[in-house]
N, C-alpha and C positions, 0 to 999 in steps of 0.2 A: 835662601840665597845668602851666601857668608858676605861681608863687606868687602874682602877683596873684587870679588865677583861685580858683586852692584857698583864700585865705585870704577872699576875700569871699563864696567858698561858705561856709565855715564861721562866719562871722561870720555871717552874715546865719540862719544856721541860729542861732545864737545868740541873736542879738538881734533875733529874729524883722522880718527881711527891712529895717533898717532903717540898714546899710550906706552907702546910697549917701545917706544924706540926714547923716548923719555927719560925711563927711569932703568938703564943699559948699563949706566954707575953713577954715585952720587947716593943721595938719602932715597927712600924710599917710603910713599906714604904711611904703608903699615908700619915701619920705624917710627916716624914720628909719633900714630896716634897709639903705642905699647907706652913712647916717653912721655907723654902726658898720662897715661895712665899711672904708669910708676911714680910720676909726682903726686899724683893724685893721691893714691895707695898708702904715699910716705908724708904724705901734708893729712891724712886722716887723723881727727882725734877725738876718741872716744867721748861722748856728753855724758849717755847713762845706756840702758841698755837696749834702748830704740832710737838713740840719737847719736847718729855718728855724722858729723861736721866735716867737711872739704870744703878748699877755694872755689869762686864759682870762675873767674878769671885764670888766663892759663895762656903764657907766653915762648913762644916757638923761636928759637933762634937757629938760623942757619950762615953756612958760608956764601960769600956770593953766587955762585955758580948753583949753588942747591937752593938761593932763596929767589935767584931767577928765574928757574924752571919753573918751581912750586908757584909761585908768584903768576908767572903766564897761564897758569890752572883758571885762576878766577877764583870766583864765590864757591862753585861745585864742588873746589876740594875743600875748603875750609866747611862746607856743609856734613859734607860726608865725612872727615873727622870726630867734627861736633858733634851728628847723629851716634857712632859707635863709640864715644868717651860719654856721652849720655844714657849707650846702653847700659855698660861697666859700670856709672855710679848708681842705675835701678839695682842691679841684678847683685851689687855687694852693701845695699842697702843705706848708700852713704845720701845726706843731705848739701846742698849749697842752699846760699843765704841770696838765692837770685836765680837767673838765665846763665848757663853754661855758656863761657863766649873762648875763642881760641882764636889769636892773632899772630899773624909770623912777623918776624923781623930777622935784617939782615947784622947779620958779626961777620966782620969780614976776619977778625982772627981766628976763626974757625976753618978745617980744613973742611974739602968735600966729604962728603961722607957722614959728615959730625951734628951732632941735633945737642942741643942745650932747652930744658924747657923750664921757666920759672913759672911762680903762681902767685897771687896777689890775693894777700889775706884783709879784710875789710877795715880800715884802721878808725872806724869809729865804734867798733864793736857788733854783738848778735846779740838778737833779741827774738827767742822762741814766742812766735804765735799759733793762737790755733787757727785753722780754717775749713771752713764746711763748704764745699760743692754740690751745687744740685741743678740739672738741668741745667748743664756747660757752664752755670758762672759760681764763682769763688766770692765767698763772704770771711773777709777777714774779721773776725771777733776779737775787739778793744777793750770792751767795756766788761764789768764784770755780771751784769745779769743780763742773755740775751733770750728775748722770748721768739719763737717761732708757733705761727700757726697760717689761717686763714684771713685772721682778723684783720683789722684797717690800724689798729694800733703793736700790729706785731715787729718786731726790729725786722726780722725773717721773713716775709712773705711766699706762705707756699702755696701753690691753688693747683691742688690735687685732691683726687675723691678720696674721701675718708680722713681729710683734714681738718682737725679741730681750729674755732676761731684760735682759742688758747691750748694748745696741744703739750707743747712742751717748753722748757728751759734752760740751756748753757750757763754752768755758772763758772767763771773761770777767773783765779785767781794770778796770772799770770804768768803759773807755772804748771798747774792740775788745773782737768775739767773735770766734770761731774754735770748727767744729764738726769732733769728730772720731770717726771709726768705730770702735768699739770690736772687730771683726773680726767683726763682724754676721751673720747666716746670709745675708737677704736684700741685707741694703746698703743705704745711706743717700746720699737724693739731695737735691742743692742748685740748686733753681731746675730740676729735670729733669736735672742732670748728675749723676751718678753718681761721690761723694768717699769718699776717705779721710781728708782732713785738709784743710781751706778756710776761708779768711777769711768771717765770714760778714756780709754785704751789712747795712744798718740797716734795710731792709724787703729778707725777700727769704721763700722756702716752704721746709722740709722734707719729706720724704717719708721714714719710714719705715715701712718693712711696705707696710700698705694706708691706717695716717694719715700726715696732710698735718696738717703744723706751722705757722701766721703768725708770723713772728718780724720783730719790730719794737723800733725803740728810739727810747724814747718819753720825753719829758721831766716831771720829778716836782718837786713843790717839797721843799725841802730837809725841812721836818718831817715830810713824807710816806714820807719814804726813809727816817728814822731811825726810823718807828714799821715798816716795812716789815724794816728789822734787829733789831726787838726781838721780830719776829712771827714762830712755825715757818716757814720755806718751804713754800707748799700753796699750791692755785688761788685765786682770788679773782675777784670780777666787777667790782672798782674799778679796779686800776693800770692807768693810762695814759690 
């Protein structure tokens, strides 16, 4: 089901079936969330060849008339925005330094019809981290030697069959990883190959045992990093 589809089911579920008489003239959802794209699209900049950087913040200006409607929406439209400008930045492979958030505001010198969208780029800076997911939680990786295994003194803790106390290694200089096998029973595999010692890709899988590691390096605003080094290293459901 395309977004138009799902968002005027859901609207219309909302504002008991009165969707279509709505948006008869004035902006039009899918207007708005093409002009956040288009910001998006023109606010991208290249890092390197796996790192392509957009704002995570993304601001809607409309005329009175078009930010009143919009505005009587609720939360449903501002979600279903958010969902399809989130699909756009999987599907053109771009990164933000957070949560994709999109707010409307009213310009009353704006005619009807007219969408203005700004984006707010982080003014304390980014700061690429890496991060490893396993079993729904997200380990942001600070330090530069991080061990994973079974063991009681592992940074990692994984408790999966076929897990070594000492299995493996992250060693990450801030800007590269490199993964390495600690002389493992089972062995550690990258991308389905089977390492000793490997560069490791900014999106690429681990395998040890029988878990499967997402390792990703994901960009963080610089205050986020610094409260991320003042915090134990543990799982978290925020970074990245």
């Amino acid at each position: 089901m395309g977004f138009l589809d799902s968002f005027e089911r859901s609207v219309e579920r909302a504002v008991g079936g009165a969707f279509a008489k709505t948006f008869r003239s004035g902006v039009h959802p899918l207007e708005m969330v093409a002009a956040v794209k288009r910001e998006m699209d023109s606010r991208a900049v290249i890092v390197s060849r796996t790192r392509i950087l957009v704002p995570q913040h993304y601001f809607v200006s409309l005329g009175s008339e078009d930010f009143g409607r919009m505005s009587g929406l609720g939360p449903e439209l501002i979600a279903e925005l958010t969902d399809d400008v989130v699909d756009h930045l999987h599907q053109q492979g771009y990164q933000a330094p957070g949560t994709i958030s999109i707010s409307l505001d009213e310009d009353s010198t704006l005619s009807e019809g007219m969408v203005a969208v700004a984006a707010r780029v982080p003014e304390d800076g980014i700061v690429w981290i890496l991060v490893l997911e396993y079993d729904g939680r997200r380990y942001p990786i600070v330090r530069r030697h991080t061990l994973i295994g079974r063991g009681s003194d592992a940074d990692i803790s994984i408790r999966a069959k076929g897990v070594s106390r000492r299995h493996c290694e992250i060693v990450w200089d801030g800007s590269r990883a490199e993964i390495v096998d600690l002389g493992s029973t089972n062995g550690t595999s990258l991308d389905g190959v089977e390492i000793t010692r490997a560069a490791l890709p900014d999106q690429c899988h681990l395998d040890i045992g029988q878990a499967r590691i997402v390792v990703q390096v994901v960009p963080q605003t610089s205050e986020a990093y610094h409260q991320l080094l003042d915090t134990p290293q543990t799982a978290t459901e925020d970074a990245g």
